[in-house]
mmCIF file of the N, C-alpha and C atoms, coordinates in Angstrom:
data_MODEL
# 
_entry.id   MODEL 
# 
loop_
_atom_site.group_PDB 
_atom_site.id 
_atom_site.type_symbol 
_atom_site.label_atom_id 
_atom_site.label_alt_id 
_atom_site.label_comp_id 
_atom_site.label_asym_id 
_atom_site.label_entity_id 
_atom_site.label_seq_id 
_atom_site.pdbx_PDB_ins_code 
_atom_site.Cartn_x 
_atom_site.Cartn_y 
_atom_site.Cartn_z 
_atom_site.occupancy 
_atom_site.B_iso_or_equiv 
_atom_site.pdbx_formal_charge 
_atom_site.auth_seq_id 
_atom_site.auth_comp_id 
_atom_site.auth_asym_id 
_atom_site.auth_atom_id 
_atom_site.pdbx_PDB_model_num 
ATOM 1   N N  . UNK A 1 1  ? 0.815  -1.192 0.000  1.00 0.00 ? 1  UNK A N  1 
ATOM 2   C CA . UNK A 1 1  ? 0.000  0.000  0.000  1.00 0.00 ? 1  UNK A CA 1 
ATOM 3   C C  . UNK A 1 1  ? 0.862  1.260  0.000  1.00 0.00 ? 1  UNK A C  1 
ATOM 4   N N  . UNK A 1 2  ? 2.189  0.799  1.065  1.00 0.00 ? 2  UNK A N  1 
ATOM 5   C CA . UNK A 1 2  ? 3.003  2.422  0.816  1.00 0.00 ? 2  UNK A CA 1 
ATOM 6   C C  . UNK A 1 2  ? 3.282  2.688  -0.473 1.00 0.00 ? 2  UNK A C  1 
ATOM 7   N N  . UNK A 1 3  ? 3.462  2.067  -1.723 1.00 0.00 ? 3  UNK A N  1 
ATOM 8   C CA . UNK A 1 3  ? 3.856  2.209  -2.823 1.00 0.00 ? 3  UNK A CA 1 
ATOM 9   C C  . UNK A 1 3  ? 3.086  2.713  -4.081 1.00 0.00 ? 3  UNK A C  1 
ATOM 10  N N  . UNK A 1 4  ? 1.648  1.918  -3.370 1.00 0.00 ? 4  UNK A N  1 
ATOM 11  C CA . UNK A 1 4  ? 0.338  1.912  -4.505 1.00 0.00 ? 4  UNK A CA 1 
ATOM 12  C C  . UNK A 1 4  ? 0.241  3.388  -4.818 1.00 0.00 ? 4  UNK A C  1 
ATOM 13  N N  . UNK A 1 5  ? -0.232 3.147  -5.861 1.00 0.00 ? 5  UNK A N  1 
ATOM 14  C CA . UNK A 1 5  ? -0.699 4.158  -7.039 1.00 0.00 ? 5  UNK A CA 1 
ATOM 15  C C  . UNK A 1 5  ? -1.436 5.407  -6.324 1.00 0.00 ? 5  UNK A C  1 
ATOM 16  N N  . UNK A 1 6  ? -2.691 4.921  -5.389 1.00 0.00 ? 6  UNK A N  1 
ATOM 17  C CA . UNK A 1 6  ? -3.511 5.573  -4.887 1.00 0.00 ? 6  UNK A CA 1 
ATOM 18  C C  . UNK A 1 6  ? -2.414 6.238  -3.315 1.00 0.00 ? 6  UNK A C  1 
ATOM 19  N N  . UNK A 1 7  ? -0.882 6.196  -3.004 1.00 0.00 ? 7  UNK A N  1 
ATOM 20  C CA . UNK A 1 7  ? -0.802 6.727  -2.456 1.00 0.00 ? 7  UNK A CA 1 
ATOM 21  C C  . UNK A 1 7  ? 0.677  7.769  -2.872 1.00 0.00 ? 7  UNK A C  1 
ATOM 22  N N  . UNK A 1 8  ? 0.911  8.256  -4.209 1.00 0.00 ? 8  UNK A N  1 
ATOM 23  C CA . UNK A 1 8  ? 2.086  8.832  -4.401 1.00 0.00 ? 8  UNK A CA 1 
ATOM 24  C C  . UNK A 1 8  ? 1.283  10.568 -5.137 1.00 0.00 ? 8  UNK A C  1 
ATOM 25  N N  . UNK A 1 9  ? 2.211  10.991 -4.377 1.00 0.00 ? 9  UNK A N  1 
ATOM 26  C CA . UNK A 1 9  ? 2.005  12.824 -4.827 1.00 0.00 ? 9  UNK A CA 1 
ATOM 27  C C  . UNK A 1 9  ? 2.914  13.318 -5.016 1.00 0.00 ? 9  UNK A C  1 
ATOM 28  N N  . UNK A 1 10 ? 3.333  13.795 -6.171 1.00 0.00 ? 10 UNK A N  1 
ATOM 29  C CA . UNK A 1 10 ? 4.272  14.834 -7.032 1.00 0.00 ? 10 UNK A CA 1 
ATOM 30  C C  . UNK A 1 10 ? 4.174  15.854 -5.510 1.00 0.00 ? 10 UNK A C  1 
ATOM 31  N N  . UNK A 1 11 ? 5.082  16.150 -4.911 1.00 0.00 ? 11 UNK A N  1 
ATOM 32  C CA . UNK A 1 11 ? 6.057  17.001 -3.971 1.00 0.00 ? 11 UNK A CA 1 
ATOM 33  C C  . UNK A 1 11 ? 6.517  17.926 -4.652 1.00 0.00 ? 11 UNK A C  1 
ATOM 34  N N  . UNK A 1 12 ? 6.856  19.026 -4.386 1.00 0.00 ? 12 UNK A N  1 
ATOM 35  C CA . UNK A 1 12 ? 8.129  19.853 -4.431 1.00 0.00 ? 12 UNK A CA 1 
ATOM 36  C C  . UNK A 1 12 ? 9.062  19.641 -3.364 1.00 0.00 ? 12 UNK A C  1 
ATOM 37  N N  . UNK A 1 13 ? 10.705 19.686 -3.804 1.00 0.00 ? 13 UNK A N  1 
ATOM 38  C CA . UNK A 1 13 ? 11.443 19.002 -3.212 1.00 0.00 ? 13 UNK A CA 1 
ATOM 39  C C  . UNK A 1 13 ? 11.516 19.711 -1.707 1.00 0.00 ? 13 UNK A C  1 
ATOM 40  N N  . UNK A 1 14 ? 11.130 20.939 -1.296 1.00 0.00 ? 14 UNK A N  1 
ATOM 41  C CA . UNK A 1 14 ? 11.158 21.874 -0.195 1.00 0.00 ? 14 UNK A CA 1 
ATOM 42  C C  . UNK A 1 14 ? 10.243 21.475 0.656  1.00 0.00 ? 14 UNK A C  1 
ATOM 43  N N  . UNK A 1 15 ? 8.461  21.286 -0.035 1.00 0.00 ? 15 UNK A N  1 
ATOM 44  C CA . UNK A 1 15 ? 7.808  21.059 0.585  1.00 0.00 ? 15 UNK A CA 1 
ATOM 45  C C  . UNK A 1 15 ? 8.744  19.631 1.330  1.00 0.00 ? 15 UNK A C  1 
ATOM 46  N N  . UNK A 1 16 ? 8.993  18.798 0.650  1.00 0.00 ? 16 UNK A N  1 
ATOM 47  C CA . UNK A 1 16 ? 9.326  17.139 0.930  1.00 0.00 ? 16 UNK A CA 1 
ATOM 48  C C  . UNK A 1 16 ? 9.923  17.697 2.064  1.00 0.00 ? 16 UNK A C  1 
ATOM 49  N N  . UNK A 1 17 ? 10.791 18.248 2.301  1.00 0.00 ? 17 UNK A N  1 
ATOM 50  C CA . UNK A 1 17 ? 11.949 18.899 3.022  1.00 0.00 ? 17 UNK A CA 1 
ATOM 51  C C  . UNK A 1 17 ? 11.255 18.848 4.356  1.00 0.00 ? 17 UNK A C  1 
ATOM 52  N N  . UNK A 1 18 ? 10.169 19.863 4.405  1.00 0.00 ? 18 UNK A N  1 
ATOM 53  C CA . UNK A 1 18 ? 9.414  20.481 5.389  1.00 0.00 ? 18 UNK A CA 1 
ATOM 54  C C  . UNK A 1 18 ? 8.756  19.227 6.172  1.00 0.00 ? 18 UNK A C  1 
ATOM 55  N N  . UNK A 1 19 ? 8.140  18.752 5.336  1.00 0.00 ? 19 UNK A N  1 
ATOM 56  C CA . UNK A 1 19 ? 6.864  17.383 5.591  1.00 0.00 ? 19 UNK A CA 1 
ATOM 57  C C  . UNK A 1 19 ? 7.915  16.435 6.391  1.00 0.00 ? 19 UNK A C  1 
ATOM 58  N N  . UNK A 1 20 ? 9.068  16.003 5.817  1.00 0.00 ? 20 UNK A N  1 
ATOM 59  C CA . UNK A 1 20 ? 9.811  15.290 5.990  1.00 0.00 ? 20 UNK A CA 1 
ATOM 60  C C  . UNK A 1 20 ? 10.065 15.737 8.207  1.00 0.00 ? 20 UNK A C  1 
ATOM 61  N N  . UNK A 1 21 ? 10.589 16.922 7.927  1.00 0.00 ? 21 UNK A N  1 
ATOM 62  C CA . UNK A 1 21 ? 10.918 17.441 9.385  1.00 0.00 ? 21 UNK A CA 1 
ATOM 63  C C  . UNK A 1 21 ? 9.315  17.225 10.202 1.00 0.00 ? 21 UNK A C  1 
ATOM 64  N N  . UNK A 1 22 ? 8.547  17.800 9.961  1.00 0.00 ? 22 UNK A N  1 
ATOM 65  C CA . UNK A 1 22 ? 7.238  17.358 10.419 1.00 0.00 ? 22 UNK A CA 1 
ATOM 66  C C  . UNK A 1 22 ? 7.184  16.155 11.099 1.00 0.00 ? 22 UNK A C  1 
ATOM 67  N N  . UNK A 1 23 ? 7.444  15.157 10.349 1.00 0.00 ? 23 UNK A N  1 
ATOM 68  C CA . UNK A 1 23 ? 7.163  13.829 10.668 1.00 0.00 ? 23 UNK A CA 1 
ATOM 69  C C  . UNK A 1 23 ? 7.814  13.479 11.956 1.00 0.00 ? 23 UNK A C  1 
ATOM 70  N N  . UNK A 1 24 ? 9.581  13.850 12.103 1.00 0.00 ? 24 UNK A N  1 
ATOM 71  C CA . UNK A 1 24 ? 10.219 13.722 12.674 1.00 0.00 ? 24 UNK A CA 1 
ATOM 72  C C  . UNK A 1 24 ? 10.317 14.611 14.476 1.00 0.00 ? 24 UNK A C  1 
ATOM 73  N N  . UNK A 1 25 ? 9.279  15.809 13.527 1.00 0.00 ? 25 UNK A N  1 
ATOM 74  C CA . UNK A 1 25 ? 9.621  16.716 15.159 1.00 0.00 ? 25 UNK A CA 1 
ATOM 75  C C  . UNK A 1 25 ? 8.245  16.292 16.575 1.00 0.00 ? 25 UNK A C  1 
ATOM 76  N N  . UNK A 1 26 ? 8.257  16.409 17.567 1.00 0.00 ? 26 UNK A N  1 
ATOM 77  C CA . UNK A 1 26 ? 7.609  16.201 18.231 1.00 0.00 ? 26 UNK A CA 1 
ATOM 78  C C  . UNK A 1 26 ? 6.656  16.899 18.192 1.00 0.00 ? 26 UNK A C  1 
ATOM 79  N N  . UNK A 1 27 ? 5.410  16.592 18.646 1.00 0.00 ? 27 UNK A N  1 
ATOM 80  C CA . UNK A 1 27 ? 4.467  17.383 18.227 1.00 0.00 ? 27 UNK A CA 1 
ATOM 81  C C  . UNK A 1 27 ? 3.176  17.239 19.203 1.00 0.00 ? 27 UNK A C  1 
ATOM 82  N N  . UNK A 1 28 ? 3.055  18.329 20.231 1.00 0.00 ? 28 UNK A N  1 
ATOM 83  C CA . UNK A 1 28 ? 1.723  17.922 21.199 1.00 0.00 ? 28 UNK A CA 1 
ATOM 84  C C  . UNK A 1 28 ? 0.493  16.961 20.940 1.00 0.00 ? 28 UNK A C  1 
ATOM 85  N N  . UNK A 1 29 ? -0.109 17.341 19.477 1.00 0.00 ? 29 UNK A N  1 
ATOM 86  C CA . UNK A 1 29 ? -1.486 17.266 18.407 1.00 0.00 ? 29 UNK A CA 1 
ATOM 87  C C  . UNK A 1 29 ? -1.301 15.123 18.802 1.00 0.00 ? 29 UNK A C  1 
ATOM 88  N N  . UNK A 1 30 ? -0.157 14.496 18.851 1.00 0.00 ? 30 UNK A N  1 
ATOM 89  C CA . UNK A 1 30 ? 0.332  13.281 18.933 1.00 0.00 ? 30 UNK A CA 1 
ATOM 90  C C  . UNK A 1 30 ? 1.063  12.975 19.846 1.00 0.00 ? 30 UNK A C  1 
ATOM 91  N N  . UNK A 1 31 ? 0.149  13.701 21.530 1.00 0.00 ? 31 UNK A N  1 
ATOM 92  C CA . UNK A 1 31 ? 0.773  13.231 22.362 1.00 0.00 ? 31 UNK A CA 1 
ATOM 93  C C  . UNK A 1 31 ? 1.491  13.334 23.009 1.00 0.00 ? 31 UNK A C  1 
ATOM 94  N N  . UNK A 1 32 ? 2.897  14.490 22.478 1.00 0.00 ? 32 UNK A N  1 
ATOM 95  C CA . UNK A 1 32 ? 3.880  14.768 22.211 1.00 0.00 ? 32 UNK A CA 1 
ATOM 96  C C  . UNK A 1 32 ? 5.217  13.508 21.938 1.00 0.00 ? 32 UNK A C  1 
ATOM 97  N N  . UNK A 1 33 ? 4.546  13.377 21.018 1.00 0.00 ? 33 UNK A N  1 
ATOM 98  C CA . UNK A 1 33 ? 4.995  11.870 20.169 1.00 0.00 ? 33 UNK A CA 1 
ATOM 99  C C  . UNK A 1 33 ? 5.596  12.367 18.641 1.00 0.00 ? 33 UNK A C  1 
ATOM 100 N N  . UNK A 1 34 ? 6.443  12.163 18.065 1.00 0.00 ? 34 UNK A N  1 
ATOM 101 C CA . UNK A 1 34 ? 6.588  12.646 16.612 1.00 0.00 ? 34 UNK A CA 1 
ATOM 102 C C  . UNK A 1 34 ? 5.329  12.032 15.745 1.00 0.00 ? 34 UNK A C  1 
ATOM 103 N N  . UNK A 1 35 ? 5.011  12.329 14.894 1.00 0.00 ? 35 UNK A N  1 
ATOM 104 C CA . UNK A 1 35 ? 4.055  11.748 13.752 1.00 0.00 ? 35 UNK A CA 1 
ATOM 105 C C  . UNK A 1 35 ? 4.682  10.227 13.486 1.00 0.00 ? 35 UNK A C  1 
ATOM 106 N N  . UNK A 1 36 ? 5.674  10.548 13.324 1.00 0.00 ? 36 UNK A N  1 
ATOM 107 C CA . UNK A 1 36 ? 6.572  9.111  12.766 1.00 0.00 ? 36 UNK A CA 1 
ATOM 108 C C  . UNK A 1 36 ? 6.269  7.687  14.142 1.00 0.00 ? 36 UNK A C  1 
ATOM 109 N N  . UNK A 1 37 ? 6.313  7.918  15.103 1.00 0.00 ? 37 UNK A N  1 
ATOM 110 C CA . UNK A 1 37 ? 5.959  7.261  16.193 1.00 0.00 ? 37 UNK A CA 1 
ATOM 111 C C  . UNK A 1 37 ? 4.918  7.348  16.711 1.00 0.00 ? 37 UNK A C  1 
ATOM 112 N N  . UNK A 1 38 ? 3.906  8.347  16.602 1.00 0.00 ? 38 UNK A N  1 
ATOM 113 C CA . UNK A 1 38 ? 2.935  7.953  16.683 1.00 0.00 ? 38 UNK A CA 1 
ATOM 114 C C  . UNK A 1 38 ? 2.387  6.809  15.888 1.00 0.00 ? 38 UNK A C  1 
ATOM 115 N N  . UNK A 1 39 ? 2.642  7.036  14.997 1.00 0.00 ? 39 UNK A N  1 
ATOM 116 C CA . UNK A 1 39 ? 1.628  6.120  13.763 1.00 0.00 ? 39 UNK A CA 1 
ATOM 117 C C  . UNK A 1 39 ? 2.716  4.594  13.690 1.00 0.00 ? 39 UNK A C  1 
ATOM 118 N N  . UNK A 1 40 ? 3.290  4.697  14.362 1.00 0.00 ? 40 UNK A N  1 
ATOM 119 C CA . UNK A 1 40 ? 3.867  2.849  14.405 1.00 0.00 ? 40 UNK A CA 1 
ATOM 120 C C  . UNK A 1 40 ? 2.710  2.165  15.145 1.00 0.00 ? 40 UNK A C  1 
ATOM 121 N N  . UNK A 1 41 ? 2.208  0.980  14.146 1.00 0.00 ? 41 UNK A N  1 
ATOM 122 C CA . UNK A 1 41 ? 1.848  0.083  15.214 1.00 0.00 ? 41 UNK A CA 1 
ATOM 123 C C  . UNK A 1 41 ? 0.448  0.630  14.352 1.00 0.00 ? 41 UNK A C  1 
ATOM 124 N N  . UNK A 1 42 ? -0.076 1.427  14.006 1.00 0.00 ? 42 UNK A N  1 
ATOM 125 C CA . UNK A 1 42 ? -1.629 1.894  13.953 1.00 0.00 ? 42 UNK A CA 1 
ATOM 126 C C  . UNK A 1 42 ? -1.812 1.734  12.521 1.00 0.00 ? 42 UNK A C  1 
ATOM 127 N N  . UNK A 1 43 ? -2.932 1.433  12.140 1.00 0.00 ? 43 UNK A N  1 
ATOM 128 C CA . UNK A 1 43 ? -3.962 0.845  11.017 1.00 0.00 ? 43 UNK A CA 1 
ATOM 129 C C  . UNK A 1 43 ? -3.224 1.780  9.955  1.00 0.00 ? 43 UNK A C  1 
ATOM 130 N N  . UNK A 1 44 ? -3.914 1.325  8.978  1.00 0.00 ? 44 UNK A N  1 
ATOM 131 C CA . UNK A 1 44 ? -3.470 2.169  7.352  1.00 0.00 ? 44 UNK A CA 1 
ATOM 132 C C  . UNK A 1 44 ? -4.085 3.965  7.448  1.00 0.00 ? 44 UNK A C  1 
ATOM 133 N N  . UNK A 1 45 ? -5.562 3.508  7.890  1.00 0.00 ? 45 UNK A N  1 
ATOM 134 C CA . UNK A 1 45 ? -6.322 4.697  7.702  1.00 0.00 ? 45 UNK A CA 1 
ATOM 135 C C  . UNK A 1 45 ? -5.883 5.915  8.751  1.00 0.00 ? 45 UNK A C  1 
ATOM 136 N N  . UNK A 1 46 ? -5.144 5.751  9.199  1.00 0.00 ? 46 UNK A N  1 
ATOM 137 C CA . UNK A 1 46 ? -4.671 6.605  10.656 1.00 0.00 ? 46 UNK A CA 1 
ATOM 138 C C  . UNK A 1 46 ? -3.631 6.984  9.890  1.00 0.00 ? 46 UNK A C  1 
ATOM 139 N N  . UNK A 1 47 ? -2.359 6.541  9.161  1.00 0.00 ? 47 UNK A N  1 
ATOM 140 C CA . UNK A 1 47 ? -1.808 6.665  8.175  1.00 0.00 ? 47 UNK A CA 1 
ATOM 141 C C  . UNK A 1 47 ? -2.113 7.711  7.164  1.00 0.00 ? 47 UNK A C  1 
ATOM 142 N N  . UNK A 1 48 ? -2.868 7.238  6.408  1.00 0.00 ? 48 UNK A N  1 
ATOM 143 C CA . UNK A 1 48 ? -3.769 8.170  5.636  1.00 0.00 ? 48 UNK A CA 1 
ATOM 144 C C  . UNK A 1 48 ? -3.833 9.535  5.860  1.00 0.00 ? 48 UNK A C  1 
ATOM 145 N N  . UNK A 1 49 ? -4.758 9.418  6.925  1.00 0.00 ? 49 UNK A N  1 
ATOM 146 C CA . UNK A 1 49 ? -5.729 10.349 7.676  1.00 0.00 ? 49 UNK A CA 1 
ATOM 147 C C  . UNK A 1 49 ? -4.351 11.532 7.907  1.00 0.00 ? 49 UNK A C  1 
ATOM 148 N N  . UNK A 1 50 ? -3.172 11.163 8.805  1.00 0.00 ? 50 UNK A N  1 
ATOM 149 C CA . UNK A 1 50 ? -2.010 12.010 9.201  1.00 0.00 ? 50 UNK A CA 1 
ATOM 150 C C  . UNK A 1 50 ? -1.482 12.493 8.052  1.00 0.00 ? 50 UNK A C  1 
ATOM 151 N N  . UNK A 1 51 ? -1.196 11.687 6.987  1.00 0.00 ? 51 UNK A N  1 
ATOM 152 C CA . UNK A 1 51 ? -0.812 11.985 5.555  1.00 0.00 ? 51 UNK A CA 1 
ATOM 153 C C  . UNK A 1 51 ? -1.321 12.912 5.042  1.00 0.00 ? 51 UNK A C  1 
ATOM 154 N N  . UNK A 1 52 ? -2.795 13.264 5.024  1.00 0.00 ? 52 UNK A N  1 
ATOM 155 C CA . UNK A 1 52 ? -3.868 14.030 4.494  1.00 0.00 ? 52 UNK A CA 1 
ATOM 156 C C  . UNK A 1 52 ? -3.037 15.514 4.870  1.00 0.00 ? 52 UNK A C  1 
ATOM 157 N N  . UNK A 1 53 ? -3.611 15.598 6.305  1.00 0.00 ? 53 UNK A N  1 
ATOM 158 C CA . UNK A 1 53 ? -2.864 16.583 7.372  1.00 0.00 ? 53 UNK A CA 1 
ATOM 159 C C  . UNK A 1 53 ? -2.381 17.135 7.240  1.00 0.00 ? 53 UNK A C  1 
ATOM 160 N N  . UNK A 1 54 ? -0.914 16.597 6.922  1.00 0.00 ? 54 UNK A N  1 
ATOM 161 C CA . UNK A 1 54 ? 0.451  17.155 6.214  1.00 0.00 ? 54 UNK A CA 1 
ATOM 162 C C  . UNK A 1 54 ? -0.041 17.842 5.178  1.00 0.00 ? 54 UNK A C  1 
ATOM 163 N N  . UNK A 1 55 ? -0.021 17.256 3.968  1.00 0.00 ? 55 UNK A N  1 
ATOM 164 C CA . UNK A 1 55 ? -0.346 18.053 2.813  1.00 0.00 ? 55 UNK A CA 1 
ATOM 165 C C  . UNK A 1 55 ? -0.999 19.016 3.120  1.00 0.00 ? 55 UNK A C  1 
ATOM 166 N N  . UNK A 1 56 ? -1.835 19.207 3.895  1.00 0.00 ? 56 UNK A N  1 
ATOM 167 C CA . UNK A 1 56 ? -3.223 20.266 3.998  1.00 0.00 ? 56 UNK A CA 1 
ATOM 168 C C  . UNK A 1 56 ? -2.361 21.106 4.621  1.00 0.00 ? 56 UNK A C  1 
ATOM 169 N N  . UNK A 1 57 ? -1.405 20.830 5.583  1.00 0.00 ? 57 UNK A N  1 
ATOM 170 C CA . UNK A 1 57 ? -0.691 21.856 6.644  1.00 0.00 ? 57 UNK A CA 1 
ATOM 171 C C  . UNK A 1 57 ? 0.129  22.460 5.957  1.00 0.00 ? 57 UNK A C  1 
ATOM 172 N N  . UNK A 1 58 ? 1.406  21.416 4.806  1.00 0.00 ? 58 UNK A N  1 
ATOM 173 C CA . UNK A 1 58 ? 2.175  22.316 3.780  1.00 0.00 ? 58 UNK A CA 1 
ATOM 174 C C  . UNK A 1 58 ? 1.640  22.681 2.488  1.00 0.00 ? 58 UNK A C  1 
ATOM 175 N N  . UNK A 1 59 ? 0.564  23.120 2.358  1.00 0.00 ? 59 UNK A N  1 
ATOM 176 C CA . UNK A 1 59 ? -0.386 23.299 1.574  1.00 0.00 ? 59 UNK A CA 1 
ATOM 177 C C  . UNK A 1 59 ? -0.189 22.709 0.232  1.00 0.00 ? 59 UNK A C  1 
ATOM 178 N N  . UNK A 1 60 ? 0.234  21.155 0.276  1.00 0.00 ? 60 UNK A N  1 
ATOM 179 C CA . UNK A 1 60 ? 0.895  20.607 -1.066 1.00 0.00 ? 60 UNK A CA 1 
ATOM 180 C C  . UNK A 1 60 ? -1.090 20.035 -1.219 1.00 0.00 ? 60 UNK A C  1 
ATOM 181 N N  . UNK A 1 61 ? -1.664 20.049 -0.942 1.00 0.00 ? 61 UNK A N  1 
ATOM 182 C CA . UNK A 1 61 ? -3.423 19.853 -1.238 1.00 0.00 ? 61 UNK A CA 1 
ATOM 183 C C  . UNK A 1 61 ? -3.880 20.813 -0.814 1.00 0.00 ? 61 UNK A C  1 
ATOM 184 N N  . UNK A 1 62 ? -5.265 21.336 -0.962 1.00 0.00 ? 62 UNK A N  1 
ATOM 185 C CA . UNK A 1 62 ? -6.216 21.941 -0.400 1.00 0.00 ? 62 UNK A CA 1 
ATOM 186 C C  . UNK A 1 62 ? -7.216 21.410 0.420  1.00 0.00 ? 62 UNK A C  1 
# 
């Protein structure tokens, strides 16, 4: 599924940059858990769902 079709988005390499640190920094919203550790261990759609997030937060979606 990490690979599938239905989950790859043309980035700009900055945004990637940004998203990338995101994942990694700690973050209250998760606990104060990084994104990256939060989401070990938890379903696809929780996955998703955080994935969504991102984009929406580095405005790589609307």
């Amino acid at each position: 599924m990490l690979d599938g079709p239905d989950n790859v988005v043309s980035v700009p390499r900055y945004k990637h940059h940004e998203i990338t640190g995101w994942y990694t920094a700690k973050n209250p919203n998760f606990g104060g858990l990084s994104p990256r550790d939060y989401l070990r261990g938890r379903d696809w759609s929780e996955h998703v769902r955080v994935g969504q997030q991102a984009l929406r937060q580095f405005e790589v979606l609307k």
